[in-house]
Structures are given as C-alpha cells and as structure tokens.
C-alpha positions in Angstrom: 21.3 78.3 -4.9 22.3 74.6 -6.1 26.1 75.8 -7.1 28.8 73.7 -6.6 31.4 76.3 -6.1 29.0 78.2 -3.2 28.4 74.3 -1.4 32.0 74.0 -1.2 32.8 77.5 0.1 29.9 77.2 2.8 31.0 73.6 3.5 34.7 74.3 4.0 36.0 77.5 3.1 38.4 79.9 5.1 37.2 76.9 7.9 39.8 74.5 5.6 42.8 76.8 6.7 41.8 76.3 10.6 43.3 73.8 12.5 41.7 70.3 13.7 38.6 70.9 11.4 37.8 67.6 9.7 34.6 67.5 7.0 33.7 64.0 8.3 30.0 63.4 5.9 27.8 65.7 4.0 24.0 65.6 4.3 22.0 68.0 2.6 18.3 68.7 2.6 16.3 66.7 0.0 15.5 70.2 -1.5 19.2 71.1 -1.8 19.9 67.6 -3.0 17.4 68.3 -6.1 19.1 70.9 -7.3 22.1 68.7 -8.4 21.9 67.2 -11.6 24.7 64.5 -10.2 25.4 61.6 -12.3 24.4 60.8 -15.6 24.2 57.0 -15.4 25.7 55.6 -12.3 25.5 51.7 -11.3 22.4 50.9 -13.5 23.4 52.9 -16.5 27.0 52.1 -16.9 26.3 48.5 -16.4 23.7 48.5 -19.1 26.5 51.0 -21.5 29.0 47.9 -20.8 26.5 44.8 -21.1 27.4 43.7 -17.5 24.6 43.2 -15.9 25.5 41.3 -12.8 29.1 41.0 -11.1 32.3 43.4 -11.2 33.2 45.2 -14.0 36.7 45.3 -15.1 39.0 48.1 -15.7 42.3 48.6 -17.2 44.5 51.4 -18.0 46.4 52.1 -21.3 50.6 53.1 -19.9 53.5 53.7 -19.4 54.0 57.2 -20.2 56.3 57.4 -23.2 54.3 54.8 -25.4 53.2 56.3 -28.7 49.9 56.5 -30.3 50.3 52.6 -32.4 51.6 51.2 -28.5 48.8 52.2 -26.9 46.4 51.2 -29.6 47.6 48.1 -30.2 47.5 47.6 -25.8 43.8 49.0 -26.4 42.5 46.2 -28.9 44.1 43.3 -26.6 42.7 44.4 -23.9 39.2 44.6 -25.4 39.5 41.6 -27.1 40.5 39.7 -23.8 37.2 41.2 -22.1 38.0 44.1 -20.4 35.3 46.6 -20.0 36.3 49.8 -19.8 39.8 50.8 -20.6 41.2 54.5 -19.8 43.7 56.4 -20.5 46.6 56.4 -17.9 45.7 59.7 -15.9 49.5 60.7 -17.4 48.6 60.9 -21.1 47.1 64.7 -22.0 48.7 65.7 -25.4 52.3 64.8 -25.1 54.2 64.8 -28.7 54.5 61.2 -28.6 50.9 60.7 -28.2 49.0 63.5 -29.4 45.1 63.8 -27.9 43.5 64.0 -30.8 45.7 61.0 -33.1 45.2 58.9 -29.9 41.9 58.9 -29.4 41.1 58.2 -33.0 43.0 55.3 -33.2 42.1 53.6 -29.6 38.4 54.6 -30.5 39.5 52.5 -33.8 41.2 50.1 -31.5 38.6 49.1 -29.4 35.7 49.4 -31.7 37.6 46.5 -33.8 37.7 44.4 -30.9 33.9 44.9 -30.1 33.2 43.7 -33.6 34.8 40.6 -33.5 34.2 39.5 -29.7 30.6 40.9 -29.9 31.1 42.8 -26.5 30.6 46.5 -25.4 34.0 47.4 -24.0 34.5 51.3 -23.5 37.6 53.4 -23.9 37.8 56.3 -22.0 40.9 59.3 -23.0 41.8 62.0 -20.1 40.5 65.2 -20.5 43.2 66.5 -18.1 43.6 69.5 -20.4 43.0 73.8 -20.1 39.8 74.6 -18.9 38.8 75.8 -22.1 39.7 72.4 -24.0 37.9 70.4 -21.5 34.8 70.7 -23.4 36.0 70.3 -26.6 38.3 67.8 -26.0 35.0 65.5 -24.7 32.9 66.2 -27.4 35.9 65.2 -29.9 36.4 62.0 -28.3 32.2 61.3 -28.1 32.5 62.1 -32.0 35.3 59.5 -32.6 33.7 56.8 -30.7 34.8 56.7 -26.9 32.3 55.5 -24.5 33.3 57.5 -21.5 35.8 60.4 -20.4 38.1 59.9 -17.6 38.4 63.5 -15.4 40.5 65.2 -12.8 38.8 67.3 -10.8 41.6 67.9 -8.4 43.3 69.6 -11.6 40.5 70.7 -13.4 37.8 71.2 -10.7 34.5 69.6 -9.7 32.3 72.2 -11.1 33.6 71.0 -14.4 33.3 68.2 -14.0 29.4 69.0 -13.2 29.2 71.1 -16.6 30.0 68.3 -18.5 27.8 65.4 -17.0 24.7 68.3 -17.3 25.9 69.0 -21.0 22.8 67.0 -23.0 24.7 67.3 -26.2 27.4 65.1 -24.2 26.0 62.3 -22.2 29.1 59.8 -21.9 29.8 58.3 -18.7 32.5 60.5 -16.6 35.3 58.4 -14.3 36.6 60.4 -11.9 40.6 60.1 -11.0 42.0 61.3 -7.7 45.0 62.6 -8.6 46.2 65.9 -6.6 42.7 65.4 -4.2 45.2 63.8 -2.1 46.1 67.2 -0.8 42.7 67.7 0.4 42.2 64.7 2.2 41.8 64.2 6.0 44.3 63.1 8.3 44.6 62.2 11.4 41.5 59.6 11.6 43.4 56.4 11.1 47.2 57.5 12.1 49.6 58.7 14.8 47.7 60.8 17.8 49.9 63.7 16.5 48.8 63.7 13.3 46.3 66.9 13.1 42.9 66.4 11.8 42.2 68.1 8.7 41.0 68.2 5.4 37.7 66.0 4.0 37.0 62.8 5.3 37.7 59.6 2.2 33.8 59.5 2.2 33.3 62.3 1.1 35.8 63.4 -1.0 36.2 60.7 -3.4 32.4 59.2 -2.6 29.6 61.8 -2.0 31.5 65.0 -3.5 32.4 62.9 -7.1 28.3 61.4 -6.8 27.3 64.9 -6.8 29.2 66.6 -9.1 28.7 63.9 -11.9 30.7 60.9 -12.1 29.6 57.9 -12.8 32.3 55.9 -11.3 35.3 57.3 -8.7 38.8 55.4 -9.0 40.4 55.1 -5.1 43.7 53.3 -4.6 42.0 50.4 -2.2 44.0 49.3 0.7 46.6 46.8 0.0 48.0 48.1 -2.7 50.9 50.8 -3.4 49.1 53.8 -1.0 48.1 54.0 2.4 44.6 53.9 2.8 42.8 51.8 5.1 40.0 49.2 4.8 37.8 51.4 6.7 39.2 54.3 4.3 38.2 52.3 1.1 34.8 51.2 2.6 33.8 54.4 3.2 34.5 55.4 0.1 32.3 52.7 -1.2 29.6 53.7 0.9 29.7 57.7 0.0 29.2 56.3 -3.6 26.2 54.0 -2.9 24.2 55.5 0.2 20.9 56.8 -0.2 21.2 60.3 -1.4 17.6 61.4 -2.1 17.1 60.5 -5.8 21.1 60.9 -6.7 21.9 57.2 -8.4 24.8 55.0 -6.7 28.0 55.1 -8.7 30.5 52.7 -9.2 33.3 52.7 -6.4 37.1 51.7 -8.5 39.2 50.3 -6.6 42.8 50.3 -7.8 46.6 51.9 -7.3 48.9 48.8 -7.9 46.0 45.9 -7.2 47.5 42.8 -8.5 45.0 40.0 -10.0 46.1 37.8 -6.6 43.8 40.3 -4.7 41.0 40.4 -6.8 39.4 38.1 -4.5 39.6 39.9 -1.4 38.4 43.3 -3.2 34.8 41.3 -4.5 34.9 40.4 -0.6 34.7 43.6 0.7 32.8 45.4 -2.3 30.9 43.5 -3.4 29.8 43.3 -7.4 28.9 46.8 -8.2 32.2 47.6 -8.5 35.1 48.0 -11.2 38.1 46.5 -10.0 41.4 48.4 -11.9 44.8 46.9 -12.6 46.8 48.2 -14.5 50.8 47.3 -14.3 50.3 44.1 -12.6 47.6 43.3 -15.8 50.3 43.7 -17.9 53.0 42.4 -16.4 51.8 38.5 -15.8 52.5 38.2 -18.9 53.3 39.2 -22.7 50.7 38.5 -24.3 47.9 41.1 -22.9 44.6 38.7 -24.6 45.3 36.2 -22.2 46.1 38.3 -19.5 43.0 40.1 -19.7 41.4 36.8 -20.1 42.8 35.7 -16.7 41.5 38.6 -15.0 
C-alpha cells in the first residue's frame, strides 16, 4: 500500500539472491505512482532555491578527510564567494573529533551565509547526515535551524525509506542530494562487460535514477564516465534519463555527475546532459590552484 520497504521487497526480494535476474526499469501504475510523495523540489525547485534559472548548476565538495572545522569553513566561504552553488560535505565527514557535526555545520552555515551577503548569490551548503538512524532526523532539522540549504544522504547506509521520511517531513522541507556510496553493491553487472560476467543486481537507471526520484531526492550524484569509476556513457545516460522521464506527476530531479571530473571535461558532460544538471568537482577544483575564489571562478 504505497511503502517503500514493501515496493522493494515485491520488486526484488529473495529474487535478488537468484542468479541472472537483472531489475532493468521500474514502471508503476499511475495509481501506485500517487502514493509517493517523491521529491520535494526537483529541477524547478532547486533551481529557483539556488537562483539559477537556466544552465548547469555547480557543485563542489568540502575535503579531505582530516581537515578541521576552521579548514573546511574557510574552503566553504571561497567557494561560495567564487560562485559555486551548492557545496556538500564530503560523503566522509559524519562527526569525527576533528570536525564535530554540530561545530561544523554552524560555522560552514556561517561560512557560506557571509559569502551570500557579499556576492548577493544563493549558494547552499549541504552537511551529511550519514549518521544512526535515530540522529538522521535530528541531525537535519539542526542543520535547517543553523542555516543549510540542503542535506546530503546515503541511502545505501542509511536506507531509502529514510530518506522518504525526511523529504515527506513538512516541518523539514530542504532539498535532499542523494550520494551513492555502498549502492555500488547493488548494482547490475553484466550489461556492459565481459560475457562471463553474471547479470545481477538493479540496472544504473534505476538505482541511482528512478529509485532516488521516488524516494525523495532532489538531486542523485553518479560518478559519470570518464572519470575515476567504470561506468559507461550509456550507464550515466541512463541515469540521467531515470531522473528526468515522465513519471506520472513525480518532478525530474537533477542528475550530478561527478567521481574525479576535472574542469577539462566540463565540456563534454554539458554535451551529453544537457543544462539541468549539476556538474561536481571536487579534488581537481581544488587542486588547479591555491587560491579556491579563482578556482571556483574558473569553473
């Protein structure tokens, strides 16, 4: 009855543990489809959130692991004030010692909001709730009350249906990015490699398109082909089109193409997605040079 645990037990339970069974799409019936809250904002929203109303929206992430709480503010306020647009959290940073949740998110919240008031813009930061299942909730609504403008989740880690909770939550309402991290596991092989390679698992599509769409995101990072992972061009346009297709009345969200994208192929990625998408670089972003204004300038 419209649950997302029961849709994913139907879809692919004990049949996930058989061999050379591959969930290739998902189309549900436009009653079943209405009982999904799904995203928020999506395409329209988020670009209206950011004030970007036409062409790609940029993305950045705040690393490496290790930096403390004035590194990654200080990275936070450069970035913003070179025009980035939304800035999350690396999907590393939870609550280490070194960068506590709570001290972080206050002072990139502080960060960012400085930036916005001298630049005039609407950049975002979004911290990683990739915390217990019951901090997940709290851990949003603290970061909403300090001033971040989206949440960055892991559903791999912390589930889709969570995920769902929060984007249905009315006393929430912040843009969610999804992260891929651990869905790996779950994705289907077989499709684009060796003839001995079992098929299994979802297909790209749906997993990080259609699934992500339904259970509330309003944007899905993907490491896009070219970069430091495997996936294919076909891979990473699929995934594009699972998170724009018609889907009854479930808005498009924004495909994020990243995992080590340097700024010498941000041309090629506006080729084949076109501009409602946010293109993420992170390492390369800040290595092309030291000083992070100009390099976010640049990009």
């Amino acid at each position: 009855g419209g649950e997302i645990p029961q849709l994913l037990n139907v879809l692919f339970g004990n049949t996930s543990i058989k061999e050379n069974v591959m969930v290739t799409d998902l189309a549900l019936s436009p009653s079943l489809l209405s009982s999904f809250f799904g995203p928020r904002h999506g395409v329209r929203g988020l670009r209206e959130i950011l004030g970007v109303l036409r062409g790609p929206m940029l993305m950045t992430a705040l690393k490496p692991m290790g930096s403390d709480v004035e590194a990654l503010a200080s990275m936070a306020y450069d970035f913003a004030k070179g025009g980035i647009d939304l800035i999350k959290d690396d999907h590393g940073l939870a609550n280490q010692n070194y960068a506590p949740y709570e001290e972080r998110v206050r002072a990139c919240c502080a960060a960012v909001r400085r930036a916005n008031a001298e630049t005039g813009r609407r950049c975002v930061y979004a911290p990683c709730l990739n915390a217990p299942a019951d901090l997940i909730v709290p851990r949003a609504k603290f970061a909403k009350a300090c001033g971040a403008g989206a949440v960055l989740m892991i559903p791999g880690i912390g589930g889709l249906d969570a995920m769902r909770r929060l984007a249905e939550d009315p006393s929430f309402g912040l843009p969610i990015v999804c992260h891929p991290a651990i869905l790996g596991a779950m994705l289907g092989g077989g499709s684009d490699g060796p003839d001995d390679v079992p098929i299994r698992g979802f297909s790209h599509k749906v997993l990080l398109g259609i699934l992500p769409r339904l259970c509330g995101a309003d944007a899905t990072i993907f490491p896009s082909f070219g970069g430091r992972f495997g996936f294919s061009e076909r891979e990473c346009r699929d995934i594009a089109l699972g998170s724009r297709q018609k889907l009854g009345s479930t808005p498009a969200i924004v495909p994020c193409p990243g995992g080590g994208m340097t700024l010498e192929r941000v041309r090629k990625m506006n080729e084949v997605y076109g501009e409602d998408v946010m293109l993420l670089i992170g390492g390369s972003l800040m290595g092309h040079s030291p000083d992070l204004v100009a390099n976010a300038r640049h990009f």
